[in-house]
PAZAPA-4460 file (N, C-alpha, C; in steps of 0.05 Angstrom, whole numbers, plus 32768, in hexadecimal, padded with zeros to 4 digits):
% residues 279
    n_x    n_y    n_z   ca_x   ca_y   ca_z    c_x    c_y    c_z   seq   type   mol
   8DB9   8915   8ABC   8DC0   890F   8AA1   8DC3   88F1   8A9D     1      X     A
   8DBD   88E7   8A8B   8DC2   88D3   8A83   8DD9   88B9   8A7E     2      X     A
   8DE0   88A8   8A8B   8DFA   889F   8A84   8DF3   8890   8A67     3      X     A
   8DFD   88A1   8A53   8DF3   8892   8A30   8E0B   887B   8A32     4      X     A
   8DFD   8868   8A2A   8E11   8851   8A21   8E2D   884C   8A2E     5      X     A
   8E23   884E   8A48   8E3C   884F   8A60   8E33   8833   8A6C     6      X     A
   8E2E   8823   8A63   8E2A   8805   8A73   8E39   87E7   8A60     7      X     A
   8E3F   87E0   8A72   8E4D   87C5   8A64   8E3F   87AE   8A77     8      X     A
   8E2E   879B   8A63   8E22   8783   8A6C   8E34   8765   8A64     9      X     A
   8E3E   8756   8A75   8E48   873D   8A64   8E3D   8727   8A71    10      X     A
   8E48   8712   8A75   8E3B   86FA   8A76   8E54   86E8   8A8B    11      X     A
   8E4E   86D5   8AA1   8E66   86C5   8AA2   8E53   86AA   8AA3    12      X     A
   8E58   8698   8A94   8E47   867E   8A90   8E61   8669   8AA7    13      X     A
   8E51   8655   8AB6   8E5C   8642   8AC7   8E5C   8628   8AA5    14      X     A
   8E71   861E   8A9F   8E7B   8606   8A86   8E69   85EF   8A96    15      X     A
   8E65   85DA   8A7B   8E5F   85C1   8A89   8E76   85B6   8A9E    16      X     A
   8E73   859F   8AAB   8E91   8593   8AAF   8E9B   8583   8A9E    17      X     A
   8EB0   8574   8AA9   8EC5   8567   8A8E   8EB9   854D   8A88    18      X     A
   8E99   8543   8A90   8E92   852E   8A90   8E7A   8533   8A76    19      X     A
   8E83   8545   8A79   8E5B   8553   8A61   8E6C   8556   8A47    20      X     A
   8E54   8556   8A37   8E68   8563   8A23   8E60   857C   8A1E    21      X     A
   8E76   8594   8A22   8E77   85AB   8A1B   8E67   85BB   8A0F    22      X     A
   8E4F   85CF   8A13   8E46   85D3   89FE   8E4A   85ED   89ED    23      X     A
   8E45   85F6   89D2   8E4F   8614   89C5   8E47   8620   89D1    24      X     A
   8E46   8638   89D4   8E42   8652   89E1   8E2D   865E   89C2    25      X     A
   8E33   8650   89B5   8E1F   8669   899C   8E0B   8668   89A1    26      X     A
   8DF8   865D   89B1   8DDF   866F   89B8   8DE5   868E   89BF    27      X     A
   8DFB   8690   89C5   8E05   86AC   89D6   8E04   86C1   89C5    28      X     A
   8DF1   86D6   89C2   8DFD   86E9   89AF   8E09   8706   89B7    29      X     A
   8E2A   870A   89AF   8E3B   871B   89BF   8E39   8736   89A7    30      X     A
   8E28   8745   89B4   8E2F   875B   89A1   8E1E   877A   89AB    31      X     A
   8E29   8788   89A5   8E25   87B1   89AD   8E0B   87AF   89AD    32      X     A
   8DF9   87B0   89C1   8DD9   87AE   89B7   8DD2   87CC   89CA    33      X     A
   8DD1   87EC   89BC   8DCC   87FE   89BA   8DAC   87FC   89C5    34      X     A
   8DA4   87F5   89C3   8D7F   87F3   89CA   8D83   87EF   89E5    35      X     A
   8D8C   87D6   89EF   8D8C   87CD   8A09   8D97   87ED   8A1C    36      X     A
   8DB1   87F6   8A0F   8DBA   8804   8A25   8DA8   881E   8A29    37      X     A
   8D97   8829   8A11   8D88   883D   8A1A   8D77   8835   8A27    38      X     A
   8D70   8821   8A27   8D56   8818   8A3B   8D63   8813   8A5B    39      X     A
   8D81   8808   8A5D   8D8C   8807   8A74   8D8D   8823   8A83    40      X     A
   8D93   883D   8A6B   8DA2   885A   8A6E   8D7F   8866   8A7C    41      X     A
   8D6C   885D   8A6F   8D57   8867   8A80   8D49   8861   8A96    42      X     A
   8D5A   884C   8AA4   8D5B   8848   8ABE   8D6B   8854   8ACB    43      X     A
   8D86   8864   8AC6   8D97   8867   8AD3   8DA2   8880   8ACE    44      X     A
   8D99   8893   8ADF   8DA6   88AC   8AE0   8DB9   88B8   8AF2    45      X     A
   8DC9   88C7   8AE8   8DE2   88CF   8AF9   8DE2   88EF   8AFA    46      X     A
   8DE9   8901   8B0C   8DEE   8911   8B12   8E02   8926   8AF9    47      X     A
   8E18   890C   8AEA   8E2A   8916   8ADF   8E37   8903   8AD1    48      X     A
   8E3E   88FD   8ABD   8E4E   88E7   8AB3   8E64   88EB   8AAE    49      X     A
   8E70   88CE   8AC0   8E92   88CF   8AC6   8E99   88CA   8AAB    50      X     A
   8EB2   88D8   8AB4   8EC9   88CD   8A99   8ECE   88B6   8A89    51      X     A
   8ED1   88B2   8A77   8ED6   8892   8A6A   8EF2   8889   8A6C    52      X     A
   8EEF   8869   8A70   8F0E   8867   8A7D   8F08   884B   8A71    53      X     A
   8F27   883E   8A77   8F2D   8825   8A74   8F24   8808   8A82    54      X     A
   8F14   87F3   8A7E   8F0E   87EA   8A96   8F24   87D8   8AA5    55      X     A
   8F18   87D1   8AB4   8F22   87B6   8AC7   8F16   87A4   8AC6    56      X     A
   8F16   8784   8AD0   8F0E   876D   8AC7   8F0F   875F   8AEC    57      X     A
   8EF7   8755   8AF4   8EF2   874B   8B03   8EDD   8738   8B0A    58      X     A
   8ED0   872A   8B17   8EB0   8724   8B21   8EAD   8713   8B3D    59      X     A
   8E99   8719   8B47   8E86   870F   8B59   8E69   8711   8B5D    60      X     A
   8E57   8706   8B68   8E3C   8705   8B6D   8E2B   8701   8B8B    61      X     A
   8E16   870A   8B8A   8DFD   86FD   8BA6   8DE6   8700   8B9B    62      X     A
   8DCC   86F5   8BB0   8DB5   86F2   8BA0   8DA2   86F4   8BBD    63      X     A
   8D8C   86F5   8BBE   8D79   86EC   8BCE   8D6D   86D2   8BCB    64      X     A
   8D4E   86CF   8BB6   8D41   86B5   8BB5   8D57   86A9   8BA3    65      X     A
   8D6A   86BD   8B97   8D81   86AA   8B82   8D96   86A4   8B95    66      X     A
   8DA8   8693   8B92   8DC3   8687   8BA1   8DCF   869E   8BAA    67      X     A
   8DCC   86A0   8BCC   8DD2   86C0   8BD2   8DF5   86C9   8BC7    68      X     A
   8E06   86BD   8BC9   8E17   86CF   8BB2   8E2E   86C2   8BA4    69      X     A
   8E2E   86C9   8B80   8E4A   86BB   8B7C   8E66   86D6   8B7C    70      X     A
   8E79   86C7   8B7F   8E8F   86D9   8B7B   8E9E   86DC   8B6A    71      X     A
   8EA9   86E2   8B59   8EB7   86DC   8B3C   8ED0   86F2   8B3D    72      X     A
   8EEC   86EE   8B46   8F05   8700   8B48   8F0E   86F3   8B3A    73      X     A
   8F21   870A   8B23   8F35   8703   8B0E   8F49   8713   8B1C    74      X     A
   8F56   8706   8B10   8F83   8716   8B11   8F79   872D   8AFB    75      X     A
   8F6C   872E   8AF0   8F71   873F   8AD4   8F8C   8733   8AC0    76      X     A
   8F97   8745   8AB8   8FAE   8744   8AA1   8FCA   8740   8AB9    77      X     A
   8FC3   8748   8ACB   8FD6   874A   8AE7   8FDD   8731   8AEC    78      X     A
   8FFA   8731   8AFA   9000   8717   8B0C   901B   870F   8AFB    79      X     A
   9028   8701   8B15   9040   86F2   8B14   9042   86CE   8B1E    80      X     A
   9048   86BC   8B14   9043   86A8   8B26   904E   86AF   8B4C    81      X     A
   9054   86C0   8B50   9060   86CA   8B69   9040   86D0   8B6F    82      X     A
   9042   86EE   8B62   9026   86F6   8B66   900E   86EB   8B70    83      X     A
   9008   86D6   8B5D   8FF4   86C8   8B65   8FF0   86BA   8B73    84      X     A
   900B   86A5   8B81   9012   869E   8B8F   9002   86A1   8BA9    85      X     A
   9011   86C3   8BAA   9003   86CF   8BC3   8FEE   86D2   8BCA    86      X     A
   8FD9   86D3   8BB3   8FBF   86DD   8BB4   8FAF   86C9   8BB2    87      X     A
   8FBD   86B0   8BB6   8FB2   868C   8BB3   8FAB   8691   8BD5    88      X     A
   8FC8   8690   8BDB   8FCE   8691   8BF4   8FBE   8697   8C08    89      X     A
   8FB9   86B1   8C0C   8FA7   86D7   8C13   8F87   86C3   8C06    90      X     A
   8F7B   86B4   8BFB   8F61   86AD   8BF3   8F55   869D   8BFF    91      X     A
   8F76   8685   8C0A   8F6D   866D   8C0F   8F6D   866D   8C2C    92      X     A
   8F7D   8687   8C3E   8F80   8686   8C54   8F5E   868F   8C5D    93      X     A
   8F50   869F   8C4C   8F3E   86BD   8C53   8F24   86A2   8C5D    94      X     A
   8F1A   86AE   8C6A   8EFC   869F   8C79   8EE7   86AA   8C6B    95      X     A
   8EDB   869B   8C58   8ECA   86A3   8C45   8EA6   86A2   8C51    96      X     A
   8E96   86A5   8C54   8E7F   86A4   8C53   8E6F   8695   8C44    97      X     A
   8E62   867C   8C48   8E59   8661   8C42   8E48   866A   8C32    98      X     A
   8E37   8681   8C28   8E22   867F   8C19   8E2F   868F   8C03    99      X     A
   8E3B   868B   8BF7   8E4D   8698   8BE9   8E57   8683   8BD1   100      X     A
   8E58   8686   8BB7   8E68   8674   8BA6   8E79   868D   8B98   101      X     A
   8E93   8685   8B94   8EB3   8690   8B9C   8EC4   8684   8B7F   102      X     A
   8EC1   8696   8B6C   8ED4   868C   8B5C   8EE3   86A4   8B4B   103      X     A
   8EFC   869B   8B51   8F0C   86AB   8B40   8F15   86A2   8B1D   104      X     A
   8F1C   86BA   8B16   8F29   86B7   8AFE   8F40   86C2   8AF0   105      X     A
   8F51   86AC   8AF6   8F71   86B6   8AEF   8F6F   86C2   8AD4   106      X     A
   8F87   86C0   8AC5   8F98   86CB   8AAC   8F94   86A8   8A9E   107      X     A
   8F8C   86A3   8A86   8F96   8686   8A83   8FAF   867D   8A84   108      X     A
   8FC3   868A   8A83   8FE7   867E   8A91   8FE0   8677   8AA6   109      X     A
   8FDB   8684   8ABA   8FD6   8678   8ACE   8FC5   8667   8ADC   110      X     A
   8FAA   865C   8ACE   8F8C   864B   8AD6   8F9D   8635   8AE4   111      X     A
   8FA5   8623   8AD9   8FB6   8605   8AE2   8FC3   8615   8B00   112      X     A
   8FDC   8624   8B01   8FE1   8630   8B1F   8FCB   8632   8B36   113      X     A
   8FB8   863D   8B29   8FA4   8645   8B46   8F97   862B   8B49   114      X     A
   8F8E   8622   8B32   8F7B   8603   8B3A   8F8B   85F8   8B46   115      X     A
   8F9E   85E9   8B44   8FB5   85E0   8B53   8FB9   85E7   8B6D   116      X     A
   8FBA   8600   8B76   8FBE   8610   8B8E   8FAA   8617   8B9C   117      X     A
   8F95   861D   8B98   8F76   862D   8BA1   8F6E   861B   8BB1   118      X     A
   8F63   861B   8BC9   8F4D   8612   8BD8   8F36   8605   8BC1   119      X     A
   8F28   85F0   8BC0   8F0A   85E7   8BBD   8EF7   85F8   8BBD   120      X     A
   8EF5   8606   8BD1   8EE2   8614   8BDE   8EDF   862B   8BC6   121      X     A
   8EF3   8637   8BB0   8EF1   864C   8B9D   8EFB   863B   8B83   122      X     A
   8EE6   8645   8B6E   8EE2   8636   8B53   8EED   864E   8B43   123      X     A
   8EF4   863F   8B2F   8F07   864C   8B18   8EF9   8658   8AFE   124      X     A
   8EFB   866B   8AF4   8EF7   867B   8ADD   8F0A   8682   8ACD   125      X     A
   8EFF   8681   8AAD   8F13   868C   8A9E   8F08   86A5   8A9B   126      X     A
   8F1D   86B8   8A8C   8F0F   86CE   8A88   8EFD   86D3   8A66   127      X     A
   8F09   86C0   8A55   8EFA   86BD   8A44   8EF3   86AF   8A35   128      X     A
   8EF1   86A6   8A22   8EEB   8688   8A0F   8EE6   868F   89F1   129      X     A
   8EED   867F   89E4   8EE1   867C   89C2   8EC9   8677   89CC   130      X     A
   8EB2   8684   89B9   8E93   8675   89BB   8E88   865D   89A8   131      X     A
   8EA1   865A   899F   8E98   8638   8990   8EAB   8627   8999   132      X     A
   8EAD   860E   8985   8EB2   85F9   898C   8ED1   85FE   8985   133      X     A
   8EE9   85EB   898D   8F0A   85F3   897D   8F00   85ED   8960   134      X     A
   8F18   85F9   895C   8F20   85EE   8937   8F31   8606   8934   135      X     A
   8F36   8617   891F   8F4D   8626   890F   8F44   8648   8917   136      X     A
   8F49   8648   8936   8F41   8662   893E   8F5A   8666   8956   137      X     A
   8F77   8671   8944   8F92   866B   895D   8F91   8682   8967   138      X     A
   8FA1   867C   897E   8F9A   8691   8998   8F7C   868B   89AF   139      X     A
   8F68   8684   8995   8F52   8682   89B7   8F4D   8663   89C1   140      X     A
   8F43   8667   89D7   8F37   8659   89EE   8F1F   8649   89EA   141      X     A
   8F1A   8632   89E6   8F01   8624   89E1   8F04   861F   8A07   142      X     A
   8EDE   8614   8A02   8ECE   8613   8A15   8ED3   85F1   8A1C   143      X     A
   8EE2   85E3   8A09   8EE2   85CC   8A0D   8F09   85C6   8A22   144      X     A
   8F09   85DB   8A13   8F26   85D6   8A1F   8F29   85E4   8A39   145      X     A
   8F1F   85EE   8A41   8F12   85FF   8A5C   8F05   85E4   8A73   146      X     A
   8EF6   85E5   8A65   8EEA   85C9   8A7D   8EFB   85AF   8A7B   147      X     A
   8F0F   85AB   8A6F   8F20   8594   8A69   8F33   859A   8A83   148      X     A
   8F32   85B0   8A88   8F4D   85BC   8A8D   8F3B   85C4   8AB2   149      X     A
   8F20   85B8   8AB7   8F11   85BB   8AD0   8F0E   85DC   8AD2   150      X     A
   8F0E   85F6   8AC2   8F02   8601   8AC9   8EDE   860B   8AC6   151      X     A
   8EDE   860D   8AD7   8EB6   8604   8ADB   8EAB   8630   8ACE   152      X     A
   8EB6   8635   8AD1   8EB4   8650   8AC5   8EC1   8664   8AB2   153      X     A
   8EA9   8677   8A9D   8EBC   8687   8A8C   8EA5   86A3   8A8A   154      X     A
   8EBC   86B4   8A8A   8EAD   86DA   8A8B   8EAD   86D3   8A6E   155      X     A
   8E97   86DB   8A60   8E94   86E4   8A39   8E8C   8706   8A49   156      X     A
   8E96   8714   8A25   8E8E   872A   8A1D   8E93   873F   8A33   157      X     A
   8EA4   8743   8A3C   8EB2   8758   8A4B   8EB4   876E   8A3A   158      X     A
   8EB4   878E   8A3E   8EB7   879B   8A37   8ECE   87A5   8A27   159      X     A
   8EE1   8796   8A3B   8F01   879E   8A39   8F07   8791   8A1B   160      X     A
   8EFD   877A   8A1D   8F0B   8772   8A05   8EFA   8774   89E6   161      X     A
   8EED   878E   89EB   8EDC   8796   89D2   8EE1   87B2   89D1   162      X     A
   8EF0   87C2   89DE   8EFC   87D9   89E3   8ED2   87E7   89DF   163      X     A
   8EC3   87DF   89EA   8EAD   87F0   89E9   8E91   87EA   89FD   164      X     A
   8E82   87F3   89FD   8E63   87E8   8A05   8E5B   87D2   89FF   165      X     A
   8E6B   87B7   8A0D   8E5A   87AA   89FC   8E47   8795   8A14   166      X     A
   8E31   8784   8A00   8E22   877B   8A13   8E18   875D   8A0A   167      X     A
   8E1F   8747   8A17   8E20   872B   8A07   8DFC   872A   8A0F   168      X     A
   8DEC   8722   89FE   8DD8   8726   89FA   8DD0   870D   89EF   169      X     A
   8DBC   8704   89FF   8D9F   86E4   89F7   8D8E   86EE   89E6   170      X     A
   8D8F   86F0   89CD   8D80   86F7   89C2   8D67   86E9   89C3   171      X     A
   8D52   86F2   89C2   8D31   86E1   89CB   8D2D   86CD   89B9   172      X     A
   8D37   86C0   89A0   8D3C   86AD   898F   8D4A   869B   8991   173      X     A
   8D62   869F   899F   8D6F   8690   89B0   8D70   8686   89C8   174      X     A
   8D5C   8689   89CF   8D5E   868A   89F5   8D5E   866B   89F7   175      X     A
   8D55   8657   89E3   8D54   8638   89EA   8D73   862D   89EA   176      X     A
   8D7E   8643   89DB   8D9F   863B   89D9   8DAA   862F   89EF   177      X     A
   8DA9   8639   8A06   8DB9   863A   8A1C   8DAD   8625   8A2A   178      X     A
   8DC1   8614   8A33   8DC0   8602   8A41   8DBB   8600   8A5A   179      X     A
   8DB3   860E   8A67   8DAD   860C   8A84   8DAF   862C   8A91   180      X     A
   8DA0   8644   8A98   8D9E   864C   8A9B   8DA1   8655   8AC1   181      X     A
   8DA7   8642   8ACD   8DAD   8643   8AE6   8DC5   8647   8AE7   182      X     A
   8DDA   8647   8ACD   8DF6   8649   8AD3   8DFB   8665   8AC7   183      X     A
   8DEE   8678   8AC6   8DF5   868E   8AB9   8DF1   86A3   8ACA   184      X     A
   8E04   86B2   8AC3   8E0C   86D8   8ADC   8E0F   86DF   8AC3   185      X     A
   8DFC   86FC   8ACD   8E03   870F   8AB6   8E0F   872D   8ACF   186      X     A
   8E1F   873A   8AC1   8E33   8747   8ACD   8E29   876D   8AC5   187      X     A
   8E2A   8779   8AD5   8E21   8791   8AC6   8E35   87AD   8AD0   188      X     A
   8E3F   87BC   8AC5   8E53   87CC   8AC5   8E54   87E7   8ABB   189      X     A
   8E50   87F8   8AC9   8E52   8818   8AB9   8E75   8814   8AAE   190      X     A
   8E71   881B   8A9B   8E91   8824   8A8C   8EA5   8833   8AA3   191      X     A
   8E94   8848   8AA3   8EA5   8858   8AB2   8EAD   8851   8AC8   192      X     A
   8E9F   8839   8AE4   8EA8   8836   8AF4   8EC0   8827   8AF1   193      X     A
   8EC5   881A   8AE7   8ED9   8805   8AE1   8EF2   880A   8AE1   194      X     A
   8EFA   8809   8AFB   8F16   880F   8B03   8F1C   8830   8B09   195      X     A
   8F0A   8838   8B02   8F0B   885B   8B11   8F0D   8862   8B2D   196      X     A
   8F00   8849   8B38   8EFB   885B   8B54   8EE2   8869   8B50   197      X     A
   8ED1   8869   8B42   8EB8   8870   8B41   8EA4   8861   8B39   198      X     A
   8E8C   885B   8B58   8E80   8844   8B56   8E64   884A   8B5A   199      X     A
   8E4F   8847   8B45   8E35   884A   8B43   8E23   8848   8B6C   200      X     A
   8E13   8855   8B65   8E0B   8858   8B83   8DFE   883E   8B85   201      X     A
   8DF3   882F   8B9C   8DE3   881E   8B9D   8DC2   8823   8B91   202      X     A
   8DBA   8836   8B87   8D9F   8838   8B86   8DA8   883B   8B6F   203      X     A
   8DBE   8845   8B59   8DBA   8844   8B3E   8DC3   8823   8B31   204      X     A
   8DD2   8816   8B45   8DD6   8801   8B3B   8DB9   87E8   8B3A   205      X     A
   8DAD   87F1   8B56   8D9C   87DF   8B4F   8D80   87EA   8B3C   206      X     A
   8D84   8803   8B30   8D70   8801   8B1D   8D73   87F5   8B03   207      X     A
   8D98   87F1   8B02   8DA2   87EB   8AF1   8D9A   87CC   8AED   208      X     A
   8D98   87C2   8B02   8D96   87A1   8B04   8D7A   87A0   8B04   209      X     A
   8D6D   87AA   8B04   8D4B   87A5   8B04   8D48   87A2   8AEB   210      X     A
   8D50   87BC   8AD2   8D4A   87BA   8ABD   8D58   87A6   8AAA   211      X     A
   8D6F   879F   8AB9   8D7A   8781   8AAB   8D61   8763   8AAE   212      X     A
   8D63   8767   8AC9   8D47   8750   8AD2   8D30   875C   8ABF   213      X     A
   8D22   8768   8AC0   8D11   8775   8AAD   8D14   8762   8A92   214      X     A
   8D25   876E   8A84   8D31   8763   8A64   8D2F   873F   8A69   215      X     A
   8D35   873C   8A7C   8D36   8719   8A85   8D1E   8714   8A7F   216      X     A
   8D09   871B   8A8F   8CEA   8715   8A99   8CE2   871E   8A76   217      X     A
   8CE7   872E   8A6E   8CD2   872F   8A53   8CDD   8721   8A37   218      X     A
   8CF6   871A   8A3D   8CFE   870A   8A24   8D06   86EC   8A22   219      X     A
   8D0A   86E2   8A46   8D13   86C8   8A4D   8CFA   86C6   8A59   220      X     A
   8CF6   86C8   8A6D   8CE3   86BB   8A7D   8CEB   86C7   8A9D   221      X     A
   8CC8   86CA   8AAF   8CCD   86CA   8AC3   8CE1   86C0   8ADB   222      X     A
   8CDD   86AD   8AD4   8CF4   8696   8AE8   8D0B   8698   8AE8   223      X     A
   8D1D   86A3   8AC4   8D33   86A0   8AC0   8D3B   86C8   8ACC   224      X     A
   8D25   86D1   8AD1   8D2C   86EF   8ADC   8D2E   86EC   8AF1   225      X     A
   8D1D   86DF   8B02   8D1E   86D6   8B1F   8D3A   86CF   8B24   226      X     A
   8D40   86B1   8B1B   8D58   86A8   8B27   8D7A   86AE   8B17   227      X     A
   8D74   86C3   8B07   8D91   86C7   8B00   8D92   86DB   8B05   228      X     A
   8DB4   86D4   8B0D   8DC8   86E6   8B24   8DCF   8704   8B14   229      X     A
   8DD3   8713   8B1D   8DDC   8735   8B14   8DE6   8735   8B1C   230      X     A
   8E08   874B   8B17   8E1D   8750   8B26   8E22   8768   8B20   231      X     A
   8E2D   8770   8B35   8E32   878D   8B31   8E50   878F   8B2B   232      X     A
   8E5F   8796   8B1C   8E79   87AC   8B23   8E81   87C4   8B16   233      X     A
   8E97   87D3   8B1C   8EAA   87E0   8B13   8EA6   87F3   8B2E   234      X     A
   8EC5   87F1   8B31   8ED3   87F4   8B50   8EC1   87F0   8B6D   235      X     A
   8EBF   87D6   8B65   8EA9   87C7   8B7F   8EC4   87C9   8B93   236      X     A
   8ECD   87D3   8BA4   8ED7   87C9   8BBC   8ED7   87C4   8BD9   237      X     A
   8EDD   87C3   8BF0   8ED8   87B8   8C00   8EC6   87D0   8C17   238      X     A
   8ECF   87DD   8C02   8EBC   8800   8C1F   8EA3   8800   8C10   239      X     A
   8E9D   87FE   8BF6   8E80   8807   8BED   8E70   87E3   8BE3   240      X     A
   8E77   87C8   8BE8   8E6F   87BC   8BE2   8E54   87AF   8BF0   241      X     A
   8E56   87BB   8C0E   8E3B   87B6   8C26   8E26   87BA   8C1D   242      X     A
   8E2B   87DE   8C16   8E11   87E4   8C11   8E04   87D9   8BF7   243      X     A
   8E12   87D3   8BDD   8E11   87CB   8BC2   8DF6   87AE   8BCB   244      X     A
   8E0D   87A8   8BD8   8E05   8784   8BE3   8DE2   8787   8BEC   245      X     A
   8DDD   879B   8BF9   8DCB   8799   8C08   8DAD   879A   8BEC   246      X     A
   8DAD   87AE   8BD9   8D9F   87AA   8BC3   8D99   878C   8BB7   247      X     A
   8D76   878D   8BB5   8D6C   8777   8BB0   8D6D   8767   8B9B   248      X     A
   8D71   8781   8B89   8D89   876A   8B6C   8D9B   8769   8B64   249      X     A
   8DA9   8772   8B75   8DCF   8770   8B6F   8DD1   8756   8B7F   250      X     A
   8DD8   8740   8B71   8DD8   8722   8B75   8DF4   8720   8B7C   251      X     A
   8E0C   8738   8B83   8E29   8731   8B81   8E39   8747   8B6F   252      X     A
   8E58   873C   8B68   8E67   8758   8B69   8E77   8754   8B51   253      X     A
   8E84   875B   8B3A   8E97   8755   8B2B   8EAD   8763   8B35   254      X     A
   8EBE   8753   8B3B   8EDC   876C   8B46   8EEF   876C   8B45   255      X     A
   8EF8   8783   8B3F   8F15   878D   8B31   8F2F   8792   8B3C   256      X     A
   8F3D   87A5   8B40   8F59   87A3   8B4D   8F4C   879B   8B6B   257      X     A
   8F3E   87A1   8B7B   8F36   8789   8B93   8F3B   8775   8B95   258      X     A
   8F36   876C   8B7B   8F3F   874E   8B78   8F55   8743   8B79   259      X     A
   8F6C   8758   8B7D   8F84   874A   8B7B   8F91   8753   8B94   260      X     A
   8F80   8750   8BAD   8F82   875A   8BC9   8F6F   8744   8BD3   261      X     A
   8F84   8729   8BE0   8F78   8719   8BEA   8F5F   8721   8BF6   262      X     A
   8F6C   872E   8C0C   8F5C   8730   8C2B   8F41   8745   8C22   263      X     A
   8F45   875C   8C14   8F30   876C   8C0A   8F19   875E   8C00   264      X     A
   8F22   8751   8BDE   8F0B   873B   8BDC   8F00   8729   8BF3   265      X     A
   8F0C   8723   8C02   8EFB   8713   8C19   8EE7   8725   8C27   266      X     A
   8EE9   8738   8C28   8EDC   874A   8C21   8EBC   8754   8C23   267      X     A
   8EC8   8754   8C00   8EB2   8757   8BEE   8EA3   8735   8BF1   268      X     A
   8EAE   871F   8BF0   8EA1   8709   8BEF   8E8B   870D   8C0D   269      X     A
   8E99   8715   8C24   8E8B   8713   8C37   8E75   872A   8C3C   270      X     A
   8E70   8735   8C27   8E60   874F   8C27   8E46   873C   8C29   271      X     A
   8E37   8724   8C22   8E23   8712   8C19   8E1C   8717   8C3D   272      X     A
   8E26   8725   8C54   8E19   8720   8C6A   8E0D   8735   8C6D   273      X     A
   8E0E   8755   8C5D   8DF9   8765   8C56   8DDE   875C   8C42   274      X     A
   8DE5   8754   8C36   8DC9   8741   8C29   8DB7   8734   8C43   275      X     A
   8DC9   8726   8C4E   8DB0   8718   8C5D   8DA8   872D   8C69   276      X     A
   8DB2   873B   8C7E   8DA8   875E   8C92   8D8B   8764   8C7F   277      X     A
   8D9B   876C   8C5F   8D86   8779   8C56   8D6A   8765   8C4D   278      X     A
   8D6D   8752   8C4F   8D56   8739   8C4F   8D46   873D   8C60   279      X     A
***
């Protein structure tokens, strides 16, 4: 049977740095695009479709001819300055694997704590952003004040915070928008796995990532299908992330309560030594 409209696609864009000037995100267009997912849903068949649940908020990545893998761990909504503390701690102690780019993404209360505290070696993410410039929009997050503030990363269009399917989408009109296309992961997610404990097999995920690359190659361009990263999650953890890893277009991992288990994510980061095996 079919998983209908059981996929969540978002985006995590790498910010200029604090020396550039910032640019909008409105090339970006964030919105329910129903077409895409039947065309994803006919790559991807399941036995049975799980239950619908609430998600979780996480990320990481790997690649082959692309940068074999980035990592992207949030706290979620979770954490205490204690908390995180620990899990600074538990990150900075863990022996990471050199072909690997490693970035987490706190709660914004906490971004300034971890930058402050974190090893070099793992780069910072927010979890979300305004997609324009500031002005009279209170409560959100500009992209300018993000990179002011040195974080080099931000997740857009998460599911969670659209309570639905949703899927931040380049529209083929826009594709000149974006400024650099080497800095972009796109993230891909059955609903249902997300925080269930129920995690797409490796052969459905990577048909899942083909037909994302697919949509790349016929509306961007070859190159930009080639070298941008795919990520897999919802309940990526440290027992089923080998085999995940080993698939030729799962470029890496988005990950969720894992993520708030030092030593586990090390993990999942170090899973990038099944990639090479499978090379």
């Amino acid at each position: 049977m079919a998983a209908a409209a059981a996929a969540s696609a978002f985006l995590a864009s790498q910010l200029p740095g604090p020396k550039s000037s910032p640019s909008s995100l409105s090339g970006l267009r964030l919105h329910t695009n129903q077409a895409f997912f039947r065309k994803i849903d006919s790559h991807l068949t399941l036995s049975a479709p799980p239950p619908p649940s609430t998600p979780v908020l996480a990320m990481a990545a790997s690649g082959k001819a692309r940068p074999l893998l980035l990592s992207l761990s949030s706290s979620l909504t979770n954490g205490t300055k204690d908390s995180i503390s620990k899990l600074v701690s538990d990150l900075n102690s863990a022996k990471l694997e050199d072909d690997v780019d490693v970035v987490v993404a706190p709660p914004f209360v906490y971004i300034d704590q971890v930058k402050n505290s974190l090893t070099d070696r793992i780069e910072i993410s927010a979890q979300n952003s305004w997609v324009g410039k500031g002005g009279a929009f209170t409560g959100e997050i500009s992209v300018e004040q993000l990179a002011d503030i040195g974080c080099k990363w931000v997740i857009l269009g998460h599911s969670e915070l659209y309570r639905e399917e949703s899927c931040l989408c380049l529209e083929p009109e826009s594709q000149d928008s974006v400024p650099g296309w080497d800095d972009v992961v796109i993230a891909y997610e059955p609903v249902w796995a997300i925080g269930t404990g129920k995690v797409a097999t490796p052969q459905q995920a990577q048909e899942v990532h083909v037909a994302v690359r697919d949509w790349l190659r016929k509306n961007v361009s070859a190159d930009v299908a080639s070298k941008t990263r795919i990520i897999y999650g919802g309940s990526v953890n440290g027992s089923n992330c080998a085999e995940l890893a080993k698939q030729e277009d799962i470029d890496g991992f988005l990950v969720g309560g894992a993520s708030l288990k030092g030593p586990e994510f090390a993990v999942i980061v170090n899973s990038v030594t099944s990639k090479k095996v499978a090379a």
